[in-house]
N, CA, C and O of each residue as an XYZ file, in Angstrom:
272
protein
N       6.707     -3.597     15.071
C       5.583     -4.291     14.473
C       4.633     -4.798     15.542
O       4.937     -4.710     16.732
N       3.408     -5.363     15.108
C       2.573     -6.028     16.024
C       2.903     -6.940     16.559
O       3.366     -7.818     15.830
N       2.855     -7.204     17.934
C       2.719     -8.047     18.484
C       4.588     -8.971     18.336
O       4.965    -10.142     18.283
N       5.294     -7.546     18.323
C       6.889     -8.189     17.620
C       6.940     -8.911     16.404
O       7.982     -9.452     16.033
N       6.126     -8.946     15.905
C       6.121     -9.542     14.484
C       7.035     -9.124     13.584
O       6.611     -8.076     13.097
N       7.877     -9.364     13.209
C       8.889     -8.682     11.710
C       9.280     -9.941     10.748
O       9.147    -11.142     10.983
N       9.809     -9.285      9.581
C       9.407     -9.879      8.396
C      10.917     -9.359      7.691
O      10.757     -8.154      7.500
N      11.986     -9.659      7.334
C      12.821     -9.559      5.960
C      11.746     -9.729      4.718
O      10.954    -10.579      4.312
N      12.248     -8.266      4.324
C      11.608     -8.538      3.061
C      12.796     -8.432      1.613
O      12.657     -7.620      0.698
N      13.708     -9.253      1.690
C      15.047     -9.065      0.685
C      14.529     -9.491     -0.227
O      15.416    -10.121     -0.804
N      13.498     -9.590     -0.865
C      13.055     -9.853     -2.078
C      12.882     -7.831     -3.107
O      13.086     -7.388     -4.238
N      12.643     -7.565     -2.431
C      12.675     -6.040     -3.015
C      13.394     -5.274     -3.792
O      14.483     -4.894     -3.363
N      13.028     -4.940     -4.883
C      14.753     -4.397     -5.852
C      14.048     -3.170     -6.033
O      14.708     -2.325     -5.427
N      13.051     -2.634     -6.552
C      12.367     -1.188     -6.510
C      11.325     -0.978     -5.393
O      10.767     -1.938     -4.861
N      11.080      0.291     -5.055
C       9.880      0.878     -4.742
C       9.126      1.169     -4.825
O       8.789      1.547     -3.702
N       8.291      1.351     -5.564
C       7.135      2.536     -6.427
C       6.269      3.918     -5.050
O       5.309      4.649     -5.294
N       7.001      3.835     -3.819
C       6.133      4.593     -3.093
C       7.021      6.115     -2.869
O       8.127      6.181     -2.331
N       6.306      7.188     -3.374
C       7.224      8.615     -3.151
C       7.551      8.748     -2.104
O       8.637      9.245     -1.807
N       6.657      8.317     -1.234
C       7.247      8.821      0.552
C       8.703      7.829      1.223
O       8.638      6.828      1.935
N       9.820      8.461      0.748
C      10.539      7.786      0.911
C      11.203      8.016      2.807
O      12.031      7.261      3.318
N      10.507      9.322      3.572
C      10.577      9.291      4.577
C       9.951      8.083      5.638
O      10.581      7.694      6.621
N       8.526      7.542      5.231
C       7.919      6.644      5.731
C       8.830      5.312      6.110
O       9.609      4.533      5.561
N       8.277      5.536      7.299
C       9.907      4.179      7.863
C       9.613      2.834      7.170
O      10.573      2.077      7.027
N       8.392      2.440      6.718
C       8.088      1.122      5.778
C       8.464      1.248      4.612
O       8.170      0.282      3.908
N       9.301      2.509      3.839
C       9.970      2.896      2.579
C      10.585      1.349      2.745
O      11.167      0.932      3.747
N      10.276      0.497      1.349
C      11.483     -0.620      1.164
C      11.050     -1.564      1.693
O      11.444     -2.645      1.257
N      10.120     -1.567      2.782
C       9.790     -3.057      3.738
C       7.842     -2.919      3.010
O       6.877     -2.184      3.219
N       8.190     -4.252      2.021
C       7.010     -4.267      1.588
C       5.931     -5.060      2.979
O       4.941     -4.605      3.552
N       6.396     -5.901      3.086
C       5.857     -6.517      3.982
C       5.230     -5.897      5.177
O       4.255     -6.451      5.684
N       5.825     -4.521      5.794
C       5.666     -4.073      6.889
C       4.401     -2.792      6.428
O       3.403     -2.367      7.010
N       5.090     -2.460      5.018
C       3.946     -1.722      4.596
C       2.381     -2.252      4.546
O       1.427     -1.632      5.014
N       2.327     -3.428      3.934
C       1.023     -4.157      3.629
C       0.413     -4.018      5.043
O      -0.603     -3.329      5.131
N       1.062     -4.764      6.497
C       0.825     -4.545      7.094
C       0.062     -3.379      8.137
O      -0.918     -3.502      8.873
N       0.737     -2.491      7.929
C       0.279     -0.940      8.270
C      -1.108     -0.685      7.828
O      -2.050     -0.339      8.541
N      -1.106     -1.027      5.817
C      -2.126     -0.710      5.256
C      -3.357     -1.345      5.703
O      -4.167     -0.504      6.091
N      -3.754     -2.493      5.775
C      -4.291     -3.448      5.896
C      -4.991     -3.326      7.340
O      -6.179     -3.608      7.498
N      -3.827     -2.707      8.789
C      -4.476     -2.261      9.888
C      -5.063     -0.894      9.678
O      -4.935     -0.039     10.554
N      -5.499     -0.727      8.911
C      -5.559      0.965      8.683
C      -6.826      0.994      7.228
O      -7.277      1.944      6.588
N      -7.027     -0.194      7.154
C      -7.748     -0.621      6.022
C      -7.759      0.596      5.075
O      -8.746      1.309      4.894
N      -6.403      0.776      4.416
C      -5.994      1.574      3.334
C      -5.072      0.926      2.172
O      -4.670     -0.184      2.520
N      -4.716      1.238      1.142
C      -4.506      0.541      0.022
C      -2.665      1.023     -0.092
O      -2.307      2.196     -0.197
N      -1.705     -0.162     -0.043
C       0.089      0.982     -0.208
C      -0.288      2.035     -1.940
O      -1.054      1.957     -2.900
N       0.734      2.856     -1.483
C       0.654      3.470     -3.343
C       0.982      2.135     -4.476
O       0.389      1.862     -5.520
N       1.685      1.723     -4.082
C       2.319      0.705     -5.268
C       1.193      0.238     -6.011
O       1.176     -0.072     -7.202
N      -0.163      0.208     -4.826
C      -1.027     -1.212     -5.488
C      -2.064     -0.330     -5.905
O      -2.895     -0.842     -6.655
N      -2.212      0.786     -5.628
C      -3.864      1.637     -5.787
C      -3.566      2.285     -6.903
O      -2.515      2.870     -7.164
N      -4.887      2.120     -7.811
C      -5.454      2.501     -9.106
C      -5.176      3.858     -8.820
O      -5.399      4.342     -7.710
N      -4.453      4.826    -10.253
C      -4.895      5.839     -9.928
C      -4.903      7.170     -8.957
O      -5.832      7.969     -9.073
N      -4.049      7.353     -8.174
C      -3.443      6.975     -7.062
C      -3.443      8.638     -7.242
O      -2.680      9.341     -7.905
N      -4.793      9.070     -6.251
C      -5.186     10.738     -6.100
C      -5.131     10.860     -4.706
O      -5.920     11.711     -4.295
N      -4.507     10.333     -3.883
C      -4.289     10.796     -2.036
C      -5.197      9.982     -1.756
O      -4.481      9.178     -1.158
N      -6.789      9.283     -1.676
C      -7.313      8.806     -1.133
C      -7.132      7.356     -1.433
O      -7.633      6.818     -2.421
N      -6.246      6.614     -0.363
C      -6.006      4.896     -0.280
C      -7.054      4.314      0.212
O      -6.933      3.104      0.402
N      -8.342      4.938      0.557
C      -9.279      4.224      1.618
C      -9.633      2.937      0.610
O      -9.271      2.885     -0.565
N     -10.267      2.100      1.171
C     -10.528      0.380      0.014
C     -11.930      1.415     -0.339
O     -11.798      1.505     -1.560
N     -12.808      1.995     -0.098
C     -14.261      2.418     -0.570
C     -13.534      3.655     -1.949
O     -14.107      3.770     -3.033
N     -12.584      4.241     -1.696
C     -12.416      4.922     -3.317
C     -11.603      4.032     -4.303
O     -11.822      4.153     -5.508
N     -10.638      3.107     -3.836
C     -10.342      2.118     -4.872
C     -11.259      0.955     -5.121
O     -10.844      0.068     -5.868
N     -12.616      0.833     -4.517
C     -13.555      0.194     -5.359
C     -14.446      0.936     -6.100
O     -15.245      0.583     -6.968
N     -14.213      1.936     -5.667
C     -14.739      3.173     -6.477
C     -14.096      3.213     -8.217
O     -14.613      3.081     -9.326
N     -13.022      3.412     -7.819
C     -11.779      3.798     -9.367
C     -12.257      1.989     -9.620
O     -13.235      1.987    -10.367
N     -11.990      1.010     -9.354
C     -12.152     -0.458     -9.789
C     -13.126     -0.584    -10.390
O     -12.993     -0.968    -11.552
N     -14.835     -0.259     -9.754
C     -15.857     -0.191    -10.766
C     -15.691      0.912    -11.909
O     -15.769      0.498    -13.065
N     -15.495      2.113    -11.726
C     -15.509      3.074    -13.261
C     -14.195      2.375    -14.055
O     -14.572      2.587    -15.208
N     -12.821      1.637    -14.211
C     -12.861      0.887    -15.181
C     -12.850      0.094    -15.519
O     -12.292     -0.180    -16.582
N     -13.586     -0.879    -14.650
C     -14.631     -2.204    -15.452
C     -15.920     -1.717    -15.590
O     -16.725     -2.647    -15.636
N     -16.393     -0.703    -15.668
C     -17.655     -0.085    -16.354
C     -17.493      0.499    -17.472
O     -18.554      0.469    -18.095
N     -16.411      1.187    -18.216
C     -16.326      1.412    -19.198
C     -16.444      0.798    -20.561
O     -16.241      1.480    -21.565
């Protein structure tokens, strides 16, 4: 992690992310992290969820359905 930073995350009972190779499989915490330096969205949390995590297509998918 950054800067040695680590985090238990034993709060976790499911996953929702397919890539179960990804070494943050299970470590929510470490995931957010990753995402967040990478200003990309985990699967768990993104609308819709077509390969692109960037934050500019999930405000994308966010406005078309609160525009509907």
């Amino acid at each position: 992690m950054k800067d040695g930073f680590s985090m238990s995350c034993q709060n976790v009972i499911e996953c929702a992310c397919p890539k179960t190779e990804c070494e943050n499989n299970r470590k929510c915490c470490a995931c957010v992290i990753k995402h967040r330096e990478t200003d990309s969205v985990p699967f768990c949390l993104f609308l819709d969820n077509d390969g692109d995590k960037s934050m500019a297509n999930l405000y994308q998918k966010l406005k078309e359905r609160f525009e509907k």
